[in-house]
N, C-alpha and C positions, 0 to 999 in steps of 0.2 A: 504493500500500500504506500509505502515512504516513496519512492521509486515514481508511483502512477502520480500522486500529489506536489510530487518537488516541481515541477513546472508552475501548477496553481499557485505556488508560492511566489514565484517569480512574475506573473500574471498582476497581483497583489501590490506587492514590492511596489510596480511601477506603479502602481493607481495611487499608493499612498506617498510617496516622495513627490507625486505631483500635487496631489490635495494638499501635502503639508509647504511645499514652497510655493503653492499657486500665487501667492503674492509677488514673490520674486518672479515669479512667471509674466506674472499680470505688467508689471512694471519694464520686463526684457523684450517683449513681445506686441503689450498693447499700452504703452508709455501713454500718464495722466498725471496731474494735477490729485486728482481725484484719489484715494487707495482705493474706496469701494467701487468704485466704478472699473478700475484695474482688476480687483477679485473678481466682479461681477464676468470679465471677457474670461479670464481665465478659467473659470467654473464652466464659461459655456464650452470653451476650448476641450475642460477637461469632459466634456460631455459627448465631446464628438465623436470619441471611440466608442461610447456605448452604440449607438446612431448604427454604426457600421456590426452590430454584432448578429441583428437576425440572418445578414448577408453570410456573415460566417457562420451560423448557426448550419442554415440550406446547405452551404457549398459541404465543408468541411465534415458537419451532420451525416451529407446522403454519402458521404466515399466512406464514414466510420462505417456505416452500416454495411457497405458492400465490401468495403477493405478488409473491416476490423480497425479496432482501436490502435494499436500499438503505432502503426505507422502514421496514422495522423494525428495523435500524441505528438509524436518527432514535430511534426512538421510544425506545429502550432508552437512548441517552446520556442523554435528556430528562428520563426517570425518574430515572435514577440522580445526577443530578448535584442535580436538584431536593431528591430523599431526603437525599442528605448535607450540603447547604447544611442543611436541616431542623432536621439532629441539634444544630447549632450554640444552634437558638432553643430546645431542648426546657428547661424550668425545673429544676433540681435537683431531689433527693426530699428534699432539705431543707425545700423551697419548696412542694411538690405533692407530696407523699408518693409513695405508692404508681401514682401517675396518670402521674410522671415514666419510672419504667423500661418500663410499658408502650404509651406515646408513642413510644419508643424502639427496642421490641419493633417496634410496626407499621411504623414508620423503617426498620427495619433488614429488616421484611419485603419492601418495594418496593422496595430495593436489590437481594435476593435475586429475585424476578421477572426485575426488568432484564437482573442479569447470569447468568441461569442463561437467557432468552432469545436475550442476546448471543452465549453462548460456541459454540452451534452453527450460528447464521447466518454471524457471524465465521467460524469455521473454515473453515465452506462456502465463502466467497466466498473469503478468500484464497487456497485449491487451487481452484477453478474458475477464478479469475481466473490466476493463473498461466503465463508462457510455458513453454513445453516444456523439459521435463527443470529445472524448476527450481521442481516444488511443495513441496518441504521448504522451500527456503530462502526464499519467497513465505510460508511457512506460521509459520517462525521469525519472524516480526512478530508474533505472539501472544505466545510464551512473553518477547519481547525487552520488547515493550510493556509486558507486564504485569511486568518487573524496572525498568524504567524506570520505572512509574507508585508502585512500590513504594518504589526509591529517592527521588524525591520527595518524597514521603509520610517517609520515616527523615529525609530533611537537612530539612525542615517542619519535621518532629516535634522533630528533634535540635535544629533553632536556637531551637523558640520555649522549648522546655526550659531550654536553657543560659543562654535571654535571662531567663527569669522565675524559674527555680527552683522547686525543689516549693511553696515556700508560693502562688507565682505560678498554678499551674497549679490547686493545688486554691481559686485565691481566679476561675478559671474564663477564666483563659486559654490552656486546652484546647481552646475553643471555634472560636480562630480559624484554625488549619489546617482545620475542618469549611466555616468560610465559604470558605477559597481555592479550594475546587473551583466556586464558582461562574465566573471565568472560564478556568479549565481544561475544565471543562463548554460553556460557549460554545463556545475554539477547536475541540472535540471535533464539535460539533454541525454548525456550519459548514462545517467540513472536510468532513463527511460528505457534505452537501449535494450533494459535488461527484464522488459517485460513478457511476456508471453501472452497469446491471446486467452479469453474465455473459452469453455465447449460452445456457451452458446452462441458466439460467432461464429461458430464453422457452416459452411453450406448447406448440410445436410440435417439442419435444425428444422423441429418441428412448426410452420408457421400456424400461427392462430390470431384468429377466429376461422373456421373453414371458407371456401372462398363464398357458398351458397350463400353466409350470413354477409358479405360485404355491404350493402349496404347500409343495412343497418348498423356496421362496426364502424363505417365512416361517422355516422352522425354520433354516435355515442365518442368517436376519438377527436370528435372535435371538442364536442363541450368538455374532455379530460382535458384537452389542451386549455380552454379557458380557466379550468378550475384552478389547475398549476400555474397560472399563469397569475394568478390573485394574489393565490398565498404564496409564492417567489418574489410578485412585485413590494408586498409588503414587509418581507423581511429584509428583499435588497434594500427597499428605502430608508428602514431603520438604520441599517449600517452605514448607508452613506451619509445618514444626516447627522449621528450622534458621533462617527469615527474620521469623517471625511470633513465635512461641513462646520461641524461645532468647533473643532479645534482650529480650524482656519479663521473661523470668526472671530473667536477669541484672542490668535497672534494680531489680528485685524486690527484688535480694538481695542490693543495696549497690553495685551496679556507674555507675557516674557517664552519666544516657545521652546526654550531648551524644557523648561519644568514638564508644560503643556504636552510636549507634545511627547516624554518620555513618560510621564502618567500613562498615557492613553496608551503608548507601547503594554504595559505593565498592565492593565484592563483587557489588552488584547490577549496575553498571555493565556490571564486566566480564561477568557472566554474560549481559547481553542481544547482547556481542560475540560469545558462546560461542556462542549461540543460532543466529546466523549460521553461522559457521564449521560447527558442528554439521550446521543445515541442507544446507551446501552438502555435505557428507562424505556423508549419507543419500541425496542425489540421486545421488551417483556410486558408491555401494557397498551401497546396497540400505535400505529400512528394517530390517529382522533384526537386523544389526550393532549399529546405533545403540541400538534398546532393548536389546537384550543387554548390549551395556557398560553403558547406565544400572539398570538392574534388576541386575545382578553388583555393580555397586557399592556398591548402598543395598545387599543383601540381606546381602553378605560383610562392609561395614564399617562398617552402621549403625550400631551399640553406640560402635564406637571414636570414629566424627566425632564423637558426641552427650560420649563423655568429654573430647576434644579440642577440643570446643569451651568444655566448662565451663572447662578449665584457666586460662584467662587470655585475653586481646582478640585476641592473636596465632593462639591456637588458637582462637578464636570465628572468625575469618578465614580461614584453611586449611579449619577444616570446611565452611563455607558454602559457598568455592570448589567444593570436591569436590563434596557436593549443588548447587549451583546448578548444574552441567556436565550432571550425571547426571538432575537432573529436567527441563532444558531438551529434553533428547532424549527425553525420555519423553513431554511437553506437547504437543510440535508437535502442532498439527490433521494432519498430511499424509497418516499411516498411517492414523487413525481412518477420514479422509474417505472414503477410498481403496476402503475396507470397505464403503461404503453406494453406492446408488444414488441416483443424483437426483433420482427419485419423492416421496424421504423424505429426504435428505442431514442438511438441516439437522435436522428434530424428530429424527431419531436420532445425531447429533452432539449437539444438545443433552441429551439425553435420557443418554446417555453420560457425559457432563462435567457436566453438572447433579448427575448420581444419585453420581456417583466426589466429586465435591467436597464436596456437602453430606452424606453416608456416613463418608465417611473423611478428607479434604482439612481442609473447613471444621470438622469437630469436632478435628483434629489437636491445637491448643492444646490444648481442651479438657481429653481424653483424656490430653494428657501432663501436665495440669497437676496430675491425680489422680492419674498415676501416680508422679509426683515424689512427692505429698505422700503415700501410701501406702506405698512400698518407700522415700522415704528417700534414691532413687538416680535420678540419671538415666539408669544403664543401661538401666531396662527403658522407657524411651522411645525408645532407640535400639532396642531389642529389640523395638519394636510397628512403627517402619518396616524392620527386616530382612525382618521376616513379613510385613506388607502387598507388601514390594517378592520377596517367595521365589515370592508366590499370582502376578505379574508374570511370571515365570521359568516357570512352569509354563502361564499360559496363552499363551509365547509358542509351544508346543512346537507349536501346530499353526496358530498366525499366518501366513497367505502372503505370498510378499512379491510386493506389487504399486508397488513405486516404478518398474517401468519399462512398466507396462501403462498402457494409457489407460483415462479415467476411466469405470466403467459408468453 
């Protein structure tokens, strides 16, 4: 599982060294007077890769399925590691005006491809691969990785901060966490190497539903795909707005981010323990349970965490705790997978997590960053994940639980 996951980590890495420098970003790229309005381009910038992931979800998606995972594994670390080393060399818009942010733009598109291919062959393989009775916790390697790769990314971010200072970062040594993912990318690539496939990707797999019932498997794998599509976009959003979003705010608006932003490492930490734990809970009391508590707790106490974490470092920490538990459980690949057949597993895994992230997840910064600057309040950024996570609650109402059925 280490092996399948070390790329998701490197996937992460880059999302989070840009959420946490997006300032220096905002200011290298889209120079203002303004800081928020500098965040503001930057957020949309760092949006852009999500945008490009249903594209990768399709392409990358339908070759897991015909290929197998292993090989398009390779391919996706390969991309994405190559994209973000990239971003390091791209010139300022000081230096290349207008030419700079959209070098950046197509950067941050082949990122988006990679990992919106990644997240449904991923998914796949870890519940395929899985021993018995234990595909959640097999499946909690995703949501753990990706607080792992994100933590590295906040203590990156946080040391070379604290090491240089903002006159350091905007004189552009922002640059050099974009270059560490080059051998984080290596180990990732490597590692992969050394996967083997599932049985259930071999050719001569049992397809299901039989073909007689096709039509009605179409209408029913659609509404699965919505349903996944809910409860992914609501744990993405949690994530991006309490681990992406809030800490950016915060350096925004005076908050010192070596502290800030190695807290939040140290909240990641625990959350990818959670993750496990979580998993192991889902395998022995059903999936229902688990997204229930995660979706009751964004939808009941999103306004409060989002106030509770403005208040000060201590309550940036307790909120995050809370969302990083409740989106863990909501992330796992296990339920999604569980939902599809192996005809199509991955492109509709993908296609789920691609469409929920770059929708709602990956514009989350964005989204809130208008809404701050609009009402004045961060309430009603807690008030956009109550309601993404209430549409969760409702489409669990007719969610089945198949954590102890084997896989179709």
């Amino acid at each position: 599982m280490l092996a399948t996951c070390a790329g998701n980590a490197v996937e992460w890495y880059d999302f989070a060294i840009y959420g946490a420098l997006a300032g220096a970003l905002g200011q290298a790229f889209f120079p203002t007077d303004d800081a928020s309005t500098s965040l503001l381009a930057a957020f949309a910038l760092y949006s852009t890769a999500f945008f490009f992931r249903p594209a990768g979800a399709v392409l990358l998606g339908a070759l897991g399925d015909r290929w197998g995972s292993r090989r398009v594994l390779l391919i996706a670390v390969a991309v994405m590691t190559a994209a973000t080393v990239a971003v390091a060399a791209v010139p300022s818009y000081a230096a290349i005006g207008l030419v700079a942010p959209v070098l950046v733009v197509a950067l941050r598109g082949l990122q988006g491809v990679a990992s919106g291919g990644q997240i449904g062959v991923l998914g796949a393989y870890l519940v395929e691969a899985a021993p018995a009775g234990a595909r959640a916790r097999n499946g909690a390697g995703f949501p753990a990785t990706a607080a792992l790769g994100i933590a590295l990314g906040m203590v990156v971010a946080g040391g070379v901060s604290s090491a240089v200072g903002a006159a350091g970062l905007s004189a552009g040594w922002w640059r050099l966490p974009f270059v560490l993912a080059l051998p984080l990318g290596l180990v990732g690539f490597f590692m992969r190497r050394t996967l083997l496939e599932t049985e259930v990707m071999h050719p001569n797999r049992q397809r299901w539903p039989p073909t007689s019932g096709a039509a009605d498997a179409k209408g029913s794998e659609r509404a699965d795909l919505v349903r996944a599509f809910t409860l992914v976009a609501g744990g993405a959003l949690a994530f991006n707005v309490f681990f992406i979003f809030l800490p950016a705010y915060a350096v925004t608006h005076g908050a010192s981010p070596g502290p800030v932003l190695l807290l939040t490492a140290l909240v990641l930490l625990a959350a990818a323990v959670m993750a496990y734990l979580i998993g192991q809970w889902s395998d022995r009391r059903g999936r229902r349970p688990v997204m229930l508590l995660g979706s009751t707790v964004l939808a009941v106490g999103g306004p409060g965490l989002v106030l509770l974490a403005e208040s000060s470092l201590l309550g940036l920490v307790m909120a995050q705790a809370a969302a990083g538990a409740a989106a863990a459980g909501l992330l796992n690949p296990a339920a999604p997978v569980e939902l599809f057949t192996s005809a199509h597993r991955s492109r509709n895994m993908g296609l789920t997590a691609g469409l929920a992230t770059a929708l709602v997840g990956g514009t989350g910064p964005l989204v809130a960053t208008v809404l701050a600057r609009v009402t004045g309040s961060l309430v009603s950024v807690g008030g956009y994940v109550a309601l993404v996570s209430l549409l969760g609650l409702v489409a669990l109402r007719r969610w089945p639980e198949t954590a102890f059925d084997p896989l179709r």
